[in-house]
Residue frames as a rotation matrix with the C-alpha (Angstrom) as fourth column:
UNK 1
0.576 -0.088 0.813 -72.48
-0.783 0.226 0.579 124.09
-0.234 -0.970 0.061 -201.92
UNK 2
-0.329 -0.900 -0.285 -69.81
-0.847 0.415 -0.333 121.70
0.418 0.132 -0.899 -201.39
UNK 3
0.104 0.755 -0.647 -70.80
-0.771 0.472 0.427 118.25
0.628 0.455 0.631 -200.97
UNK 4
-0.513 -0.858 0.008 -69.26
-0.669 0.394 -0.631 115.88
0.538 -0.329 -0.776 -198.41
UNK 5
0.749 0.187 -0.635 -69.51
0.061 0.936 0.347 112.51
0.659 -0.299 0.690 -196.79
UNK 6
-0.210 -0.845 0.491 -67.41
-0.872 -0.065 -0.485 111.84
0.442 -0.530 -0.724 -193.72
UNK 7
0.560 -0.030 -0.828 -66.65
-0.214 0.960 -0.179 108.52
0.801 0.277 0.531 -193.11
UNK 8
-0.589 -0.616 0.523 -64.80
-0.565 -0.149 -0.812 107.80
0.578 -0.773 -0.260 -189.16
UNK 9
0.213 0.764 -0.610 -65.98
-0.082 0.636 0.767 104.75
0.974 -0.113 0.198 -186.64
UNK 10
-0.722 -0.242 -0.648 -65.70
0.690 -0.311 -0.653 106.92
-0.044 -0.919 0.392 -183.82
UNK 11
0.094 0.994 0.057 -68.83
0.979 -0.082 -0.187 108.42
-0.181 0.074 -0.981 -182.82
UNK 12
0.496 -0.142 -0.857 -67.35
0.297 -0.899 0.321 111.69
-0.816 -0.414 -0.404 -181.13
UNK 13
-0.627 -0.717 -0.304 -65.31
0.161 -0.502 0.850 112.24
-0.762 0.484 0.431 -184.68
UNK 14
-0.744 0.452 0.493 -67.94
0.540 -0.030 0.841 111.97
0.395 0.892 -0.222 -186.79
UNK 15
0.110 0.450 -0.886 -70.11
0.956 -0.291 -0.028 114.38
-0.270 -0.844 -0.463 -184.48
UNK 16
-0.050 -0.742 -0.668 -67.02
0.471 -0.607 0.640 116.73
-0.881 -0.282 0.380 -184.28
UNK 17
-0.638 -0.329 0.696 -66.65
0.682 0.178 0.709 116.55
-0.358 0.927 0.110 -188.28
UNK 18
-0.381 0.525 0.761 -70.15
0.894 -0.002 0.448 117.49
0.237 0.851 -0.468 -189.23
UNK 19
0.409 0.136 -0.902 -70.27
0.742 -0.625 0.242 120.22
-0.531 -0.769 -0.357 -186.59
UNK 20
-0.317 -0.692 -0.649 -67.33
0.085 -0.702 0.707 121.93
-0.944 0.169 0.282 -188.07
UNK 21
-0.729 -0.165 0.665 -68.42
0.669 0.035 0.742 121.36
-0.146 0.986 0.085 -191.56
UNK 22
0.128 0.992 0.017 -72.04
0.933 -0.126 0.336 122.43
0.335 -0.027 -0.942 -190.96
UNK 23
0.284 0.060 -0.957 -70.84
0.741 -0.646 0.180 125.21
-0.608 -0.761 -0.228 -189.66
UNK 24
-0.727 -0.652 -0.213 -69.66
0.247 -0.538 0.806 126.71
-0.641 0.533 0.552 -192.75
UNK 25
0.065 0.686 -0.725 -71.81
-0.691 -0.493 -0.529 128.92
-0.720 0.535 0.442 -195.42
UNK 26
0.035 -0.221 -0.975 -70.11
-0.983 0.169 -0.074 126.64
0.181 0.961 -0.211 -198.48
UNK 27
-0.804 -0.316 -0.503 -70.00
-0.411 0.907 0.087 123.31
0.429 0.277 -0.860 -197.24
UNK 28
0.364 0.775 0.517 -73.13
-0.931 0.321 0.175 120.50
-0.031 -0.545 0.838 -196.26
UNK 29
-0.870 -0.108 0.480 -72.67
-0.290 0.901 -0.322 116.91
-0.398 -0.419 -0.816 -194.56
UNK 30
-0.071 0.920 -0.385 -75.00
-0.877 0.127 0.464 114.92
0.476 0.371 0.798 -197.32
UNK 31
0.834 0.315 -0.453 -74.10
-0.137 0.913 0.384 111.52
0.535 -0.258 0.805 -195.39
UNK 32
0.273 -0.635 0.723 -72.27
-0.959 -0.120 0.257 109.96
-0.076 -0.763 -0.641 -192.58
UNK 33
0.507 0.429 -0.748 -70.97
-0.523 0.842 0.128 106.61
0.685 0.326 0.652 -192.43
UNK 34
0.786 -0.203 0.584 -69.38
-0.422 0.513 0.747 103.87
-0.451 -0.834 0.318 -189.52
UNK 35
-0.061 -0.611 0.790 -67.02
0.098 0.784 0.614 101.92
-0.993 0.115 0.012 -191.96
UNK 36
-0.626 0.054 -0.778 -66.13
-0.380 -0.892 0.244 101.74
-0.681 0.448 0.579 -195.30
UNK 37
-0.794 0.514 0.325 -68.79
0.607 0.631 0.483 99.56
0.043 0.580 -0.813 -196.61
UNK 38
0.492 0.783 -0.381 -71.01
0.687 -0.618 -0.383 102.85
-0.535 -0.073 -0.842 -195.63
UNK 39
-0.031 -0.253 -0.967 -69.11
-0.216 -0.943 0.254 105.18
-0.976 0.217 -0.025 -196.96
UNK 40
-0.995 -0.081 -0.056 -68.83
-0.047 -0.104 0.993 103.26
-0.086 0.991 0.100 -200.52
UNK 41
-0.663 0.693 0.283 -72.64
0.749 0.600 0.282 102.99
0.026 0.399 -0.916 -200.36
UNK 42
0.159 0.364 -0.918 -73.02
0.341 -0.893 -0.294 106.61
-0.926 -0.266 -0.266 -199.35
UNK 43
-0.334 -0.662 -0.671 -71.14
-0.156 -0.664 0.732 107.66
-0.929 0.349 0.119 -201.96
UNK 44
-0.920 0.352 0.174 -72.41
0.374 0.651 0.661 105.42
0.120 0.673 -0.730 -204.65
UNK 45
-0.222 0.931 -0.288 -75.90
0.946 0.134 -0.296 107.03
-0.237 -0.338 -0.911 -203.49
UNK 46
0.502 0.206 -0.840 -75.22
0.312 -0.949 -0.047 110.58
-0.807 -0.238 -0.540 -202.59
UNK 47
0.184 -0.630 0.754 -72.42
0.713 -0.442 -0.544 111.40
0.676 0.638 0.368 -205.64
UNK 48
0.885 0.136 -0.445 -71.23
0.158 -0.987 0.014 114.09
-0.438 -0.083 -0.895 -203.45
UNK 49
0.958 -0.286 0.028 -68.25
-0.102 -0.432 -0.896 115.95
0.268 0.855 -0.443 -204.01
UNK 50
-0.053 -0.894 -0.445 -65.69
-0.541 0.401 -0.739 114.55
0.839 0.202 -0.505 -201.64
UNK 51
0.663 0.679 -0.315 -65.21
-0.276 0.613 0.741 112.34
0.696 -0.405 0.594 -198.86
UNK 52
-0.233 -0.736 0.636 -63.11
-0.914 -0.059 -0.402 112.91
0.334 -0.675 -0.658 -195.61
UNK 53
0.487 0.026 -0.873 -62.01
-0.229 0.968 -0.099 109.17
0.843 0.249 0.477 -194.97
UNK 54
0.324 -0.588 0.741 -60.53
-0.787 0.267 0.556 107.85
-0.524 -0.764 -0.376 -191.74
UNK 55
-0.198 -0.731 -0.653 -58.13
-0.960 0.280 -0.022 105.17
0.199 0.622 -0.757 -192.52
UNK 56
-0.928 -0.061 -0.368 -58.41
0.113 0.894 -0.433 102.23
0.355 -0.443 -0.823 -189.83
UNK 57
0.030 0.992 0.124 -62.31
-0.948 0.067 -0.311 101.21
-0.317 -0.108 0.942 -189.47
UNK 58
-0.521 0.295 0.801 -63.93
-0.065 0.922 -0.382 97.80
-0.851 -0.251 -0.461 -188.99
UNK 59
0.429 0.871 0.240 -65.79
0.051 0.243 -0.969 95.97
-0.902 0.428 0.060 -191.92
UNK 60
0.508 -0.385 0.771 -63.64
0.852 0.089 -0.517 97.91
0.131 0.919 0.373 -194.63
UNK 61
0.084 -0.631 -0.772 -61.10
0.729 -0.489 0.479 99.91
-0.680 -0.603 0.418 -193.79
UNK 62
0.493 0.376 -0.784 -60.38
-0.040 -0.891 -0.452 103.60
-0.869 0.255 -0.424 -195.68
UNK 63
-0.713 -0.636 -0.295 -57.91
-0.579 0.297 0.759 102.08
-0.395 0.712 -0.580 -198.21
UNK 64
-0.680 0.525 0.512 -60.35
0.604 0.797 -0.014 99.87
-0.415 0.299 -0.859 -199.55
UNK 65
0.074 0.950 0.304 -63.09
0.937 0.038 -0.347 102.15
-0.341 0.311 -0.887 -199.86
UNK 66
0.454 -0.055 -0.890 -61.33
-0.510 -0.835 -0.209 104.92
-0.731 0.548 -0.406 -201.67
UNK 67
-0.876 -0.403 0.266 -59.97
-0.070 0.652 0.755 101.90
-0.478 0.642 -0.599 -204.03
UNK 68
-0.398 0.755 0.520 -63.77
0.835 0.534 -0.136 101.20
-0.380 0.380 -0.843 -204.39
UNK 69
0.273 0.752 -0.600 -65.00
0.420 -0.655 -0.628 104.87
-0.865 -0.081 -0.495 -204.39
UNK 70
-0.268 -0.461 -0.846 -62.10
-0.665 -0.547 0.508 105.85
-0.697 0.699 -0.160 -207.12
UNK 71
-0.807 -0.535 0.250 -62.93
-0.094 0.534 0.840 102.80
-0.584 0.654 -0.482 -209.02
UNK 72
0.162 0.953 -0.257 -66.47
0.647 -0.299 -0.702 103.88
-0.745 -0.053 -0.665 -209.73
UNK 73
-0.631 -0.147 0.762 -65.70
0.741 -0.403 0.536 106.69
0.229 0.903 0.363 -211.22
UNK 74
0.110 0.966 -0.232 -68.09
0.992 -0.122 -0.036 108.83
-0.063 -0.226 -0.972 -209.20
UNK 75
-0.027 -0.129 0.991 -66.36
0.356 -0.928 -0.111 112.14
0.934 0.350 0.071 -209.57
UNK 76
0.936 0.163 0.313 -65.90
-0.305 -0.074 0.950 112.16
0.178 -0.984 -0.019 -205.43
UNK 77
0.165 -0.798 0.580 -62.75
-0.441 -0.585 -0.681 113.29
0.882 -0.143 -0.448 -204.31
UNK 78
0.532 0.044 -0.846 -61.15
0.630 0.647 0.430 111.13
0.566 -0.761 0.317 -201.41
UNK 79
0.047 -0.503 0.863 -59.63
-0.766 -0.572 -0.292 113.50
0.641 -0.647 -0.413 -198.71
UNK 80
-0.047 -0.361 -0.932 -57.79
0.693 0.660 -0.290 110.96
0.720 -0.659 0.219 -196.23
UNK 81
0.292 0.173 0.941 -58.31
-0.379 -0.882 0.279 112.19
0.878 -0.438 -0.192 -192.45
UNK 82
0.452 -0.278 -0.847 -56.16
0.232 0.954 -0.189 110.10
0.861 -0.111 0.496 -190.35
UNK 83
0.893 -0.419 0.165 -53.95
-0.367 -0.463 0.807 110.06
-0.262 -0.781 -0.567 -186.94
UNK 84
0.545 -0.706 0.452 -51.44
0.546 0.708 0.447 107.91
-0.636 0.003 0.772 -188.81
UNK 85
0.896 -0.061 -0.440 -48.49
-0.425 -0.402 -0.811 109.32
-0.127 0.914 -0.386 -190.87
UNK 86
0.304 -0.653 0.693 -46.55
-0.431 0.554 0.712 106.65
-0.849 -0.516 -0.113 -191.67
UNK 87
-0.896 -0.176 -0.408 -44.92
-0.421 0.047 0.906 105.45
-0.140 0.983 -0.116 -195.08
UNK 88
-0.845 0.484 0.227 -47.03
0.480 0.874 -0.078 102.30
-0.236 0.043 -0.971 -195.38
UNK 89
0.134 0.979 0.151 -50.55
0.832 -0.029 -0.554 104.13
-0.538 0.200 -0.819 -195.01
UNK 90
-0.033 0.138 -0.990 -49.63
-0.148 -0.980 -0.131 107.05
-0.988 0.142 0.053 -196.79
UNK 91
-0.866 -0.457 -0.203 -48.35
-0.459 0.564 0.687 104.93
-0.199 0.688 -0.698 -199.87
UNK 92
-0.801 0.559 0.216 -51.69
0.597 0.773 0.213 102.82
-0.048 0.299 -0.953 -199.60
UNK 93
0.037 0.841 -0.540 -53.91
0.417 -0.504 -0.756 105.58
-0.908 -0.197 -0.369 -199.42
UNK 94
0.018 0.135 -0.991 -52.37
-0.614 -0.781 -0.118 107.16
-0.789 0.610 0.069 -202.41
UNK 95
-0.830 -0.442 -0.341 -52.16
-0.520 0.390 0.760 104.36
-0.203 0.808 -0.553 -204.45
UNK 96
-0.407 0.865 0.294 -55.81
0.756 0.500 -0.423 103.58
-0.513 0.050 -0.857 -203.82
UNK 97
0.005 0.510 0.860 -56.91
0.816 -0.499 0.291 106.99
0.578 0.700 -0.419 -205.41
UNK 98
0.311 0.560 -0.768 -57.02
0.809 -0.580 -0.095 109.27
-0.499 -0.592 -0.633 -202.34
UNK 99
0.389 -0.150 0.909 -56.44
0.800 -0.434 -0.414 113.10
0.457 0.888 -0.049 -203.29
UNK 100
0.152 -0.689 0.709 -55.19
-0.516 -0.667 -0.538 114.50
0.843 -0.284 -0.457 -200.17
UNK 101
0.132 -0.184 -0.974 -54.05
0.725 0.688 -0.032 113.23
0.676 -0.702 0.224 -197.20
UNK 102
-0.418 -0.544 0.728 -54.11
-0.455 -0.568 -0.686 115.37
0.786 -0.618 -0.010 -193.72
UNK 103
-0.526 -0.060 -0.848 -54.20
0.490 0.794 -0.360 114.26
0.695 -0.605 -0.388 -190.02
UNK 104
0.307 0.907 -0.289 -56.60
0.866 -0.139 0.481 114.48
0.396 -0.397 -0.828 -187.16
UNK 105
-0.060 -0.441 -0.895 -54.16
0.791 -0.568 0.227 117.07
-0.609 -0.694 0.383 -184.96
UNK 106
-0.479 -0.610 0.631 -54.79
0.848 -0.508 0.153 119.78
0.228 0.608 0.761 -187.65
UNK 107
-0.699 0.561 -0.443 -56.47
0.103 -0.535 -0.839 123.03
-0.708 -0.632 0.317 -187.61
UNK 108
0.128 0.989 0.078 -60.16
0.338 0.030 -0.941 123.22
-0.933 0.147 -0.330 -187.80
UNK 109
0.678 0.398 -0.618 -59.90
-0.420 -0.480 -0.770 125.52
-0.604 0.781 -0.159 -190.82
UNK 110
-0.525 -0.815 0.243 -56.80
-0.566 0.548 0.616 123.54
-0.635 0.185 -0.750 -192.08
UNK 111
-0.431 0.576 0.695 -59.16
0.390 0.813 -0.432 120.93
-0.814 0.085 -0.575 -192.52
UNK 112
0.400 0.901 -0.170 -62.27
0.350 -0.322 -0.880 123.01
-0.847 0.293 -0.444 -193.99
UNK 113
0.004 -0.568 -0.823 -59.50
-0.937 -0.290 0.196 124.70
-0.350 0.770 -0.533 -196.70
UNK 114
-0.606 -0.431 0.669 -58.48
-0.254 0.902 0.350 120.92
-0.754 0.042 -0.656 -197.21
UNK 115
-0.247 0.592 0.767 -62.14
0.685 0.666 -0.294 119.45
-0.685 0.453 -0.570 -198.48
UNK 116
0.588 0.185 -0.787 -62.43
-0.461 -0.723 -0.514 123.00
-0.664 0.665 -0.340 -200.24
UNK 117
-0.480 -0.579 -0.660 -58.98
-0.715 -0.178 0.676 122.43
-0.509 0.796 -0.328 -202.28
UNK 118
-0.835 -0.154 0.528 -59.78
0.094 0.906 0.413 118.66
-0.542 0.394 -0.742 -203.02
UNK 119
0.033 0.791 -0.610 -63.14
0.388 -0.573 -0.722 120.03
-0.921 -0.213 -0.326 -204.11
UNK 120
0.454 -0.194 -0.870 -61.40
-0.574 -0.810 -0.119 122.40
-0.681 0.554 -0.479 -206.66
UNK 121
0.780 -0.622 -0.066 -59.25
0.407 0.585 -0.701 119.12
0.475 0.520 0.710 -208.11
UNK 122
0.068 -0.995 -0.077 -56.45
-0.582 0.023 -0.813 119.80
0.810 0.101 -0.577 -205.73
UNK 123
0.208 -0.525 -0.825 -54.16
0.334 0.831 -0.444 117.90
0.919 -0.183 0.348 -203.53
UNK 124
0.845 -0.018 0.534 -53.72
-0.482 -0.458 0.747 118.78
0.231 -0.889 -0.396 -199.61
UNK 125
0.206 -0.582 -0.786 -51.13
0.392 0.786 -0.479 117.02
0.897 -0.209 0.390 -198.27
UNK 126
0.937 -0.283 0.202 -50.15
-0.343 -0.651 0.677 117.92
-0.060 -0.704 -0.707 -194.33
UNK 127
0.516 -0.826 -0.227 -46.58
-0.834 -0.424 -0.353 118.85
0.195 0.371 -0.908 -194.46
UNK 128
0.069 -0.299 0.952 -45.75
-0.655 0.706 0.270 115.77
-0.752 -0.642 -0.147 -192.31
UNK 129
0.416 0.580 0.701 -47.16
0.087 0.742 -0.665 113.59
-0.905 0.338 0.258 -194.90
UNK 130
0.959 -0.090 -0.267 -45.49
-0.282 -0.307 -0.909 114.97
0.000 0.947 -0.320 -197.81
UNK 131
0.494 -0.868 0.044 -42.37
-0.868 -0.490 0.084 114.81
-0.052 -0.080 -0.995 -196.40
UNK 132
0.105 0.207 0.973 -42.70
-0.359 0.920 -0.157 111.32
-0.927 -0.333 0.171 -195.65
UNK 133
0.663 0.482 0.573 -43.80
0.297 0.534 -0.792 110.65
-0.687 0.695 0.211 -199.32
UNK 134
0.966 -0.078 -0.246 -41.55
-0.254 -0.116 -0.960 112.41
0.046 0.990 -0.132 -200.58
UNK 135
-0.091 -0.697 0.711 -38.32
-0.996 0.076 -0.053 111.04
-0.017 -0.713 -0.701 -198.52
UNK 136
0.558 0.529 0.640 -40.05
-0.150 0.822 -0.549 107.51
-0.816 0.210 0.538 -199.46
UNK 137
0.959 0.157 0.237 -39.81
0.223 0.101 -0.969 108.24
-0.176 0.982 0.062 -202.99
UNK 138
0.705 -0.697 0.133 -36.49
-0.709 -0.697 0.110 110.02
0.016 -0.172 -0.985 -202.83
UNK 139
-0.231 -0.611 0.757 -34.56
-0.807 0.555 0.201 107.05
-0.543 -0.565 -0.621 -201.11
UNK 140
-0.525 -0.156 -0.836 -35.80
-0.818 0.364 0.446 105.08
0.235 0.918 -0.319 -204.43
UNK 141
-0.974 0.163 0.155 -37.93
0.086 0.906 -0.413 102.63
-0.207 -0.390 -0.897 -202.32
UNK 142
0.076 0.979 0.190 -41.62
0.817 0.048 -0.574 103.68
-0.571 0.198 -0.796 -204.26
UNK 143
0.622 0.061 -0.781 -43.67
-0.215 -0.946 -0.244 106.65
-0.753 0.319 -0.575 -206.04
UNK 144
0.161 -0.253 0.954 -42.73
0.984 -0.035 -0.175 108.01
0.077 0.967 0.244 -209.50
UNK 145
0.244 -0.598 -0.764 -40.64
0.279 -0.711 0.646 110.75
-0.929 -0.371 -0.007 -210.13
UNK 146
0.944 0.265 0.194 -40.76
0.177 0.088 -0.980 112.53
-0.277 0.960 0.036 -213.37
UNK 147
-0.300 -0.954 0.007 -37.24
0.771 -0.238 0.591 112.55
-0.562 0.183 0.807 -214.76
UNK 148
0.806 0.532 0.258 -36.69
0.591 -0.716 -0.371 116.11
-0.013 0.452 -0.892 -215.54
UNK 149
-0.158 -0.967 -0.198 -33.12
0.904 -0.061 -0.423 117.86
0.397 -0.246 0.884 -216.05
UNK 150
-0.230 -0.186 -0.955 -31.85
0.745 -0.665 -0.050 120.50
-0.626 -0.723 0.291 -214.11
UNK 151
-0.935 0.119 -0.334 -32.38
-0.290 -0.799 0.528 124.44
-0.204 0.590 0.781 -215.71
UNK 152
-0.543 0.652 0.529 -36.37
0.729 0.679 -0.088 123.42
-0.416 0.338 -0.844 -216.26
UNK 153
-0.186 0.434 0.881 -37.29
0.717 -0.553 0.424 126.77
0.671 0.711 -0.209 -217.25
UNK 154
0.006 0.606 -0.795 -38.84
0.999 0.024 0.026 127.61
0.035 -0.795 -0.606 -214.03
UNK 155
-0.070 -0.177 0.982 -39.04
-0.277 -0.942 -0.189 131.82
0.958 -0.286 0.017 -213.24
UNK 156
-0.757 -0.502 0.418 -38.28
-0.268 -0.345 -0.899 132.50
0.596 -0.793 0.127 -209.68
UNK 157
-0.339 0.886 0.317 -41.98
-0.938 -0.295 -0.181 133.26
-0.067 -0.359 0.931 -208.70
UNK 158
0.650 0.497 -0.576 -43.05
-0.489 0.853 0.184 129.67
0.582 0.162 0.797 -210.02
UNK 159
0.254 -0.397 -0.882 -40.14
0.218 0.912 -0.348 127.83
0.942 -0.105 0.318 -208.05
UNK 160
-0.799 -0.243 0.549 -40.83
-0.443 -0.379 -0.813 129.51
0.406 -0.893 0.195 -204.84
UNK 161
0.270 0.962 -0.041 -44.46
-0.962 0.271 0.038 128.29
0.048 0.030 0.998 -205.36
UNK 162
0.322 -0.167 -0.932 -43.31
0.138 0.982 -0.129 124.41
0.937 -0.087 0.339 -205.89
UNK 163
-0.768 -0.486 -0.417 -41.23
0.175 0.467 -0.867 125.05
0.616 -0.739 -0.274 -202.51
UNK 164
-0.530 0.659 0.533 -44.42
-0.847 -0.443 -0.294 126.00
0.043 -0.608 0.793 -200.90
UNK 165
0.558 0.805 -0.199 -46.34
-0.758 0.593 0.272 123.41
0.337 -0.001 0.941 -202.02
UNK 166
-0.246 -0.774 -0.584 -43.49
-0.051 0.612 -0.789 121.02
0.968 -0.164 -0.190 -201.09
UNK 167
-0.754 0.125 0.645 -44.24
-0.476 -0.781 -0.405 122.77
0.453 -0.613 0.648 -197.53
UNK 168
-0.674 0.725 0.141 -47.78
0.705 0.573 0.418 121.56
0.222 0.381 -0.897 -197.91
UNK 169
-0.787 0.533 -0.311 -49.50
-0.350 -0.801 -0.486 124.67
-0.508 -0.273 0.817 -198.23
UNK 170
0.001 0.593 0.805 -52.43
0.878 0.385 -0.284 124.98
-0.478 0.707 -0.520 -200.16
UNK 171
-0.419 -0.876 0.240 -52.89
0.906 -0.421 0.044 127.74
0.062 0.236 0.970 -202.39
UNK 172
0.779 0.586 0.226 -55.24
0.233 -0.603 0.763 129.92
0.583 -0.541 -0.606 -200.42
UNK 173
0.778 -0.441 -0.448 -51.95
0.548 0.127 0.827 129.65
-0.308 -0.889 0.340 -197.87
UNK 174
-0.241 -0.848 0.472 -49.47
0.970 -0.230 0.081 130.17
0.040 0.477 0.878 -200.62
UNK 175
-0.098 0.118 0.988 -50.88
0.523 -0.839 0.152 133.34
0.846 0.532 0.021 -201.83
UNK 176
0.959 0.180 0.218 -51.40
0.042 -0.853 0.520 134.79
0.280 -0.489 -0.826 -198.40
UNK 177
0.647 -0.762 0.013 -47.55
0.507 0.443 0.740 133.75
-0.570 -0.472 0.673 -197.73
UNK 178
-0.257 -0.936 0.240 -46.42
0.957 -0.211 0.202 135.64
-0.138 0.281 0.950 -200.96
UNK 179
-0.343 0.101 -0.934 -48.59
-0.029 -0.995 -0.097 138.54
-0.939 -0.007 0.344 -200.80
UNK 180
-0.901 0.282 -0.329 -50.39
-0.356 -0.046 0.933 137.27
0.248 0.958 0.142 -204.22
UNK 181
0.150 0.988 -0.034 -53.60
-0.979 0.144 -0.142 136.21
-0.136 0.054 0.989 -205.41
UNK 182
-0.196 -0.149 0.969 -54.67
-0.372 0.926 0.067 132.83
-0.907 -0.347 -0.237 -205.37
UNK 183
0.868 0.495 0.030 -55.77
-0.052 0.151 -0.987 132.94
-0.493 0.856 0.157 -208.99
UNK 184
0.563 -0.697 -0.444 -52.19
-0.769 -0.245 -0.591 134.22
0.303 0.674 -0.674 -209.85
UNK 185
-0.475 -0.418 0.774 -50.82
-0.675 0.737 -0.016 130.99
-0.564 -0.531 -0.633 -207.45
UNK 186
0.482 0.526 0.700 -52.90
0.262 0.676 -0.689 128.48
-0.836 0.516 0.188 -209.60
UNK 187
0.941 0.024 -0.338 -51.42
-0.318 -0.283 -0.905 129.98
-0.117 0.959 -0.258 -212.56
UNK 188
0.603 -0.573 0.555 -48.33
-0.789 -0.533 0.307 129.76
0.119 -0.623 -0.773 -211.44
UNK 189
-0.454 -0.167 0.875 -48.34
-0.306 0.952 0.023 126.03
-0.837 -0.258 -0.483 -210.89
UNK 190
0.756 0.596 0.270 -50.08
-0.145 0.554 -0.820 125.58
-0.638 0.581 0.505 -214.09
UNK 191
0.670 -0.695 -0.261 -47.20
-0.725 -0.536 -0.433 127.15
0.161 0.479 -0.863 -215.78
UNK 192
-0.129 -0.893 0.431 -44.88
-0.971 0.203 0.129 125.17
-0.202 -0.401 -0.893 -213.67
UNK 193
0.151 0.305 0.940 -46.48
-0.281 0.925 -0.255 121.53
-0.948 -0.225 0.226 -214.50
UNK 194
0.939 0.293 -0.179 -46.38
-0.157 -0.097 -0.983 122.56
-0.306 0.951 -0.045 -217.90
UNK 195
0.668 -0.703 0.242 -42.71
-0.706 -0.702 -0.090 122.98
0.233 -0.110 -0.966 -217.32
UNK 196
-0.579 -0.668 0.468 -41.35
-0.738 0.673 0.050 120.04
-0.348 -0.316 -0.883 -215.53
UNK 197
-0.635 0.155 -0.757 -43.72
-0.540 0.611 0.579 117.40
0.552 0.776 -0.304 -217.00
UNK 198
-0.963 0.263 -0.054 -45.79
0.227 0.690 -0.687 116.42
-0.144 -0.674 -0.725 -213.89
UNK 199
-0.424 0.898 0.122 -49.91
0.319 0.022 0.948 116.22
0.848 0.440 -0.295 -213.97
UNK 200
0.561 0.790 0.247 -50.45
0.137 -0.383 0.913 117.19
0.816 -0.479 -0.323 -210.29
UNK 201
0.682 -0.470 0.560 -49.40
-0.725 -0.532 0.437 118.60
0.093 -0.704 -0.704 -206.89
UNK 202
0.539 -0.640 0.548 -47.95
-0.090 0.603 0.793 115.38
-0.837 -0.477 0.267 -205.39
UNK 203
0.759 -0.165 0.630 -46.02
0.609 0.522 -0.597 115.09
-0.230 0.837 0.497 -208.59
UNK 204
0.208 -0.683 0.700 -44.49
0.083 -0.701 -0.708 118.50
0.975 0.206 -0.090 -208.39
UNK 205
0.617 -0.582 0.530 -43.57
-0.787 -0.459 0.412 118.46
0.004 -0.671 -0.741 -204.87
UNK 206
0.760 -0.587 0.279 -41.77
0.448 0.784 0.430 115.10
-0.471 -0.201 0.859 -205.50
UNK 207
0.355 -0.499 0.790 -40.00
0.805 -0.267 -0.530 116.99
0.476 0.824 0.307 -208.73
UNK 208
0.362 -0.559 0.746 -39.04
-0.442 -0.808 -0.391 120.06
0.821 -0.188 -0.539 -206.67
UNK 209
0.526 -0.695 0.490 -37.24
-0.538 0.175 0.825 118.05
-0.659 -0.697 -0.282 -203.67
UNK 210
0.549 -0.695 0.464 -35.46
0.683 0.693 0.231 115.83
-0.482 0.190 0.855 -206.51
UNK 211
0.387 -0.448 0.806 -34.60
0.761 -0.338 -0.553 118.97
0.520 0.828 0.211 -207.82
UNK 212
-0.841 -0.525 0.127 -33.02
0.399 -0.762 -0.509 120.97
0.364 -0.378 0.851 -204.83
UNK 213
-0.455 0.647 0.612 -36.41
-0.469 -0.758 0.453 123.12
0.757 -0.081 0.648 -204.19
UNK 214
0.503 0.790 -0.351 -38.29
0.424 0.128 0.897 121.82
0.754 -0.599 -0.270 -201.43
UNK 215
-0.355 -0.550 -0.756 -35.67
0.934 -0.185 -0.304 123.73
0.027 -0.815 0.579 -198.66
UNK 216
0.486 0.647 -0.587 -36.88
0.690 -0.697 -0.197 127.36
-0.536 -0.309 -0.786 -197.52
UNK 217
-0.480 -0.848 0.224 -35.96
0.767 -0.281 0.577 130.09
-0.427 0.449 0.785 -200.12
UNK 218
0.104 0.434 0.895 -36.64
0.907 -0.411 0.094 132.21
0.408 0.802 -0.436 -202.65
UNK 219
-0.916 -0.380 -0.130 -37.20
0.399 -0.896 -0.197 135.84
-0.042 -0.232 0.972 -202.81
UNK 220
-0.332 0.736 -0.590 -39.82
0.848 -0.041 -0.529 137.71
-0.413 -0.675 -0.611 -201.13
UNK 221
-0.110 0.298 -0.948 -39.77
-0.274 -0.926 -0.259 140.22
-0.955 0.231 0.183 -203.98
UNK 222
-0.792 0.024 0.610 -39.88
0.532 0.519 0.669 137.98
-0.301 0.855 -0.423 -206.81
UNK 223
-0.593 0.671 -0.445 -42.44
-0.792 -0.584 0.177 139.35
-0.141 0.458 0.878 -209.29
UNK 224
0.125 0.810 0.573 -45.60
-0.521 0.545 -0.657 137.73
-0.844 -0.217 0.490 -210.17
């Protein structure tokens, strides 16, 4: 079972939340919390395995307390769950530690895939939010950008995958998008990180819009 804390100082969202989680075979709601001075003290209690964060709460807002929860060290995964996607809070969320970032207007299973990936040690990002970050980062005003030259090696199949993830699929999405497995998508991107020099998603979808790749493409027969 997947662990999770949900953190939101709105009753009806934090209701809503544990409904939908609870409602799944793989995931349990080990704690709830009003603010984030509950949520670092859940966490800090429960260890679970990640923690769906609203942003703007009273006492200690969700930046803080994924600064505090990453600075622990607790092995709890910060999944931002916000209504905001603006530079500013995206930028402070990720530079506090969060590990994905998606917004309240998504779908239900959107979501539930979400606390899965972060879960697994990946990055969500809703597409909105990426773009943002990476269009931020782009326009030289934040964010790190490995410097990588053109011709990186890439095979076809692996730089259709970066424009996906650019996208903000995950890679349960990707793989039903190319008609592959999701094991062979994970490879795929391992290959490819290995390749351009970056350590995680948000890293390679910044590297594949500075490199041309984040625009719809590729080929729909590309081999695996």
């Amino acid at each position: 079972m997947i662990r999770v804390v949900v953190a939101d100082d709105h009753a009806v969202v934090r209701r809503g939340l544990t409904g939908l989680i609870e409602s799944t075979d793989d995931l349990e709601v080990v704690g709830v919390a009003r603010d984030g001075r509950e949520a670092v003290a859940l966490v800090r209690e429960m260890r679970p395995d990640v923690a769906v964060m609203d942003l703007q709460m009273p006492v200690m807002d969700g930046v803080e307390a994924t600064r505090a929860i990453v600075g622990e060290a607790s092995g709890t995964g910060v999944l931002v769950l916000t209504s905001f996607s603006d530079h500013a809070r995206i930028d402070a969320a990720i530079g506090a530690g969060a590990v994905g970032y998606l917004l309240k207007d998504a779908e239900p299973e959107s979501l539930l895939d979400g606390i899965r990936a972060v879960a697994r040690g990946e990055s969500p990002l809703d597409p909105r939010a990426a773009r943002r970050l990476v269009s931020r980062t782009a326009h030289g005003r934040g964010g790190t950008v490995p410097s990588a030259a053109d011709g990186a090696g890439l095979s076809p199949r692996e730089a259709e995958v970066l424009r996906l993830v650019v996208e903000g699929l995950l890679n349960k999405q990707i793989a039903a998008r190319l008609g592959i497995t999701e094991r062979t998508v994970k490879a795929h991107l391992t290959s490819a990180y290995q390749r351009i020099g970056v350590a995680d998603r948000t890293q390679a979808a910044l590297w594949a819009q500075r490199h041309d790749l984040g625009g719809a493409g590729g080929s729909e027969g590309a081999r695996d």
